[in-house]
N, C-alpha and C positions, 0 to 999 in steps of 0.2 A: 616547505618545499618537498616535491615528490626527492623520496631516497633514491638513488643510482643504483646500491645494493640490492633493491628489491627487482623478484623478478617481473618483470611483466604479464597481462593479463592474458589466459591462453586459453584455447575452447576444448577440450576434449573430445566431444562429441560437435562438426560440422552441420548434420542435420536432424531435426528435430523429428518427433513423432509422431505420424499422419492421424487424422480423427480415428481415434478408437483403437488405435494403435499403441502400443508401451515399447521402451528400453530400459532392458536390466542393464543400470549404469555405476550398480556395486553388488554385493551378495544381497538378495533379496531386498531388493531397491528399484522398483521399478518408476521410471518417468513416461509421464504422460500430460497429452497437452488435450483446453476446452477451447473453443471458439468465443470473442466478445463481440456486442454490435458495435466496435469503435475504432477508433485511432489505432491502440495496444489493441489487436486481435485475437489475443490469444491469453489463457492463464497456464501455467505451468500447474499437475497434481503429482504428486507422488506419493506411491503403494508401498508399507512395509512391511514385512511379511513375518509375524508373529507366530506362525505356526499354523494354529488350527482358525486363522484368521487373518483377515488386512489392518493396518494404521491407514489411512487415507491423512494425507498433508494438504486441507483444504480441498474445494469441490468446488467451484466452478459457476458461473450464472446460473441463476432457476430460470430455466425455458425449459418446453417441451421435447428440443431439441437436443439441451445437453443432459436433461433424462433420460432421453432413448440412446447417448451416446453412454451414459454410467453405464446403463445395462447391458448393450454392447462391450465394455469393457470388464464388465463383472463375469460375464459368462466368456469371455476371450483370454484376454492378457490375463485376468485375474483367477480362472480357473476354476471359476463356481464358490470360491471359499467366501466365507461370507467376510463382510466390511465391519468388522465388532466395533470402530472408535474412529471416529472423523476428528483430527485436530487440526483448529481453525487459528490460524498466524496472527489476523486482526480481521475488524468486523467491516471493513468494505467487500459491496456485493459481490466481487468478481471472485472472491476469497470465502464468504460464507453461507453464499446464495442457495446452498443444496442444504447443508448443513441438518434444518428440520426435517425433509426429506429425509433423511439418514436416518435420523433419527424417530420420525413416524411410520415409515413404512419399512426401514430394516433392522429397528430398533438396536440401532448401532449408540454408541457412547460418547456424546460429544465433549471434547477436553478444549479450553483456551485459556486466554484471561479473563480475569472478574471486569477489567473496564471493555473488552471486545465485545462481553456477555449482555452486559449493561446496556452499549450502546447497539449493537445489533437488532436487540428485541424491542428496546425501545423506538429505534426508528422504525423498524417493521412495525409496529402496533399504529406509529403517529400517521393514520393516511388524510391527507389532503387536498379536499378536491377543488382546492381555491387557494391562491397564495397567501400563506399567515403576511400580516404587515410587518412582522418583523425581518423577513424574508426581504422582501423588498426594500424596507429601509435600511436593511444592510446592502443592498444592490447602486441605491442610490448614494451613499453613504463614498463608497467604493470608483462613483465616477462611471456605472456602466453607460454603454453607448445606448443614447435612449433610444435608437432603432431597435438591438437587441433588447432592448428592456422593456417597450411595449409587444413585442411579441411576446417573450416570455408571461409576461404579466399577463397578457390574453390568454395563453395555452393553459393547459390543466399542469401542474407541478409533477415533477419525479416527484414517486413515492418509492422507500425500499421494498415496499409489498409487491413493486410492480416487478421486480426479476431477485425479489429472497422470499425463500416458502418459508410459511408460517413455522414459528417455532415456540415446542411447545417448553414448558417448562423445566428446567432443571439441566444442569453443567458439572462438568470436575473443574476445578479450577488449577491452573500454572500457575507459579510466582514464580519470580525474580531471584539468584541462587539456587534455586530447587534442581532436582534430576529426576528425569523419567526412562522408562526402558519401552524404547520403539526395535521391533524387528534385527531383537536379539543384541542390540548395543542399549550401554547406558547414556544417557543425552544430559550434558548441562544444561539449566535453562536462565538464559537472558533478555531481558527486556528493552526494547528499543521504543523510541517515542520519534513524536513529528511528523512522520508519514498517517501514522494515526499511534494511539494512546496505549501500551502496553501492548507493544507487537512483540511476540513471542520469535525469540530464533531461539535455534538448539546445536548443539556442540557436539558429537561424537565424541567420548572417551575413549575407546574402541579400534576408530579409523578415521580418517582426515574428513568426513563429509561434515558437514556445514548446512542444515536447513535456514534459509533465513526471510522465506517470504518475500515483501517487496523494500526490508530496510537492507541491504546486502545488493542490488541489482547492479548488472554489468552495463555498461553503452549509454545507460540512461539514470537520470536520477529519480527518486519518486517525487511523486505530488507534495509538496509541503503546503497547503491550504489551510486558509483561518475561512471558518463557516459560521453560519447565524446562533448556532446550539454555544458560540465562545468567541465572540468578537472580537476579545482583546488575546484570544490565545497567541504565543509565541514559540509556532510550530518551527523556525529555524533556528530558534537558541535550544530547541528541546531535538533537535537534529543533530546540533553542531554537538551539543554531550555526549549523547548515543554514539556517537561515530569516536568521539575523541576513547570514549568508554570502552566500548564492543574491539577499540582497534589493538586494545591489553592481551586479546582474546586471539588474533589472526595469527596464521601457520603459514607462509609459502606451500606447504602442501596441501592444505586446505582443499578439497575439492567441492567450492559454494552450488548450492544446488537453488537456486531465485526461482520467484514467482512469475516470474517473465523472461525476455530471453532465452540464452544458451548458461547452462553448466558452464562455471570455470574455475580457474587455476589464479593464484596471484592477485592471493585478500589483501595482504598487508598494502601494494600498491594501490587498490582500488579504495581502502579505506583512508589513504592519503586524497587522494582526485575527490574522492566522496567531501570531504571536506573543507576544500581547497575553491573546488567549485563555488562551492556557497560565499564562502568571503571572497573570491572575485566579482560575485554577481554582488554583494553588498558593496562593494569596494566603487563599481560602477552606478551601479544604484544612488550613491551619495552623492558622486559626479553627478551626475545628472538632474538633482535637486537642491542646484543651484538657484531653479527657479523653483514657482510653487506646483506641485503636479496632485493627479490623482492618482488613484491605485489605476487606473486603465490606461494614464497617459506614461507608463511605467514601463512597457513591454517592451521595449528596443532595448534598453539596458541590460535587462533580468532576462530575456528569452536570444537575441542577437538573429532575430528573425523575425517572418511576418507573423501575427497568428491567425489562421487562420478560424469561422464560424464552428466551427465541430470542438476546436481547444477553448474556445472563448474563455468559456467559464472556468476550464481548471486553470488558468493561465489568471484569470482574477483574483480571485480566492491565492493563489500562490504569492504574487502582488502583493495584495493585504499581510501575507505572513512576511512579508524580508521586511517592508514597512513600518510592520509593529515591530521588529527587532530592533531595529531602528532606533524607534523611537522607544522603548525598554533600553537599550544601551544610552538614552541621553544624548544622541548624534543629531534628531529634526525634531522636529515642533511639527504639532498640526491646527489646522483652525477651518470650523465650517463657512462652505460660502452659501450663497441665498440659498440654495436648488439643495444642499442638504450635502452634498459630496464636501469629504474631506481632504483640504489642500495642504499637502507635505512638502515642509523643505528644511534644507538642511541648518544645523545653527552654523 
């Protein structure tokens, strides 16, 4: 149960920072925001300022677009100083999309995790111009609506090549425990899972800021998706840790600085809701599979809304991970029917 004692969650800053535009939102800290083609339209970057150089906190989609917006902001906000070290939160494209960029054209230093590094380069390098079958029998696997799923199946697949620039070889690597020195503060560094695999957030020793990517987000929760690279993964018990873990860590004064949204105040309560959320949606989940369903006849429980074509697919793959949890905790049983979809319900 959310504590009474804690304070509630508050914005600091009301509005955000127009394209190419920054706020100094602590001593040499500046925020700034990229545009996405999607739902979340927006990533959150932030600059810190090391001196005779920038920390950049992740970069934004690779479009030509949010290149000419870097430069813009390198020679504005940023002051001409050059971007010496791009540190990347985790390897989804919205978060490491520029990254080689960075690193080949301004021979900046890219720092993350070894599992971000791993899965980054490999899915950039994996391009496909035709659906692997594995892809799709996990689609069918899953219960997609086969309207959506002969389309897809027709179209040419996302590839990460298609909005992350090539990236070339070689990283510093974060761990788990460890500490780094970003723009003049010493930073703990901890490890979150679920959202994706070794998400890096960092702690100010120094002063209340809080980097934490998208495991830390205010209004919204992130994606917890199980995808074809780990079909049995159990992205919401590897959530519900992180959160129970990271929540040792929160300060009422904390000032979180997320990878989307707004900057805000009052972790300790939001890493209650962070949590709390997920076993109500499991809680309902179970109710609901009383009869036998698929992972797509799942969404009115897990999301309490329509979904719309644009969410389909994160809204499936999400499905698939409270499911497996599920069924990891010993709660349902599954069994395939003719067409290949997996029908869950509860014991």
């Amino acid at each position: 149960m959310l504590n009474r004692s804690h304070a509630p969650l508050r914005y600091p800053f009301d509005t955000a920072p127009g394209p190419g535009e920054a706020i100094e939102i602590a001593e040499g800290v500046l925020w700034m925001r990229l545009p996405l083609p999607m739902a979340l339209d927006h990533v959150n970057i932030f600059a810190l300022d090391d001196g005779d150089g920038w920390t950049v906190i992740d970069t934004g989609w690779s479009s030509k677009k949010t290149r000419a917006l870097w430069q813009q902001m390198m020679a504005g906000p940023l002051g001409g100083k050059p971007v010496h070290r791009v540190i990347v939160t985790h390897h989804h494209p919205d978060h490491v999309g520029l990254a080689g960029w960075f690193q080949s054209e301004h021979g900046s230093e890219l720092v993350t995790s070894r599992t971000a590094w791993l899965y980054a380069r490999m899915l950039t390098l994996d391009v496909q111009e035709s659906w692997p079958e594995e892809t799709l029998a996990f689609y069918r696997a899953a219960g997609m609506d086969r309207a959506i799923y002969e389309a897809r199946a027709a179209d040419r697949p996302f590839n990460f090549s298609d909005c992350v620039y090539p990236m070339p070889l070689g990283f510093t690597r974060l761990v788990e425990g460890g500490t780094i020195r970003i723009g003049g503060r010493a930073w703990d560094i901890h490890m979150g899972n679920g959202h994706a695999a070794e998400h890096v957030t960092f702690w100010s020793r120094d002063d209340n800021l809080v980097l934490c990517g998208d495991q830390l987000l205010p209004s919204i929760s992130p994606n917890l998706g199980v995808y074809p690279t780990e079909p049995a993964a159990d992205p919401v018990g590897d959530w519900l840790e992180s959160c129970e873990r990271l929540s040792a860590f929160a300060r009422e004064d904390h000032l979180v600085l997320p990878g989307h949204k707004l900057p805000y105040t009052g972790l300790p309560a939001r890493m209650v809701q962070l949590i709390q959320n997920h076993h109500h949606a499991l809680e309902r989940l179970l109710e609901h599979l009383s009869e036998p369903r698929t992972a797509h006849d799942c969404f009115k429980p897990l999301f309490r809304r329509e979904i719309g074509a644009g969410e389909y697919g994160l809204a499936l793959v999400e499905s698939v991970g409270h499911l497996n949890h599920l069924l990891n905790e010993g709660q349902v049983t599954r069994e395939r029917r003719e067409d290949g979809a997996w029908l869950w319900q509860r014991l």
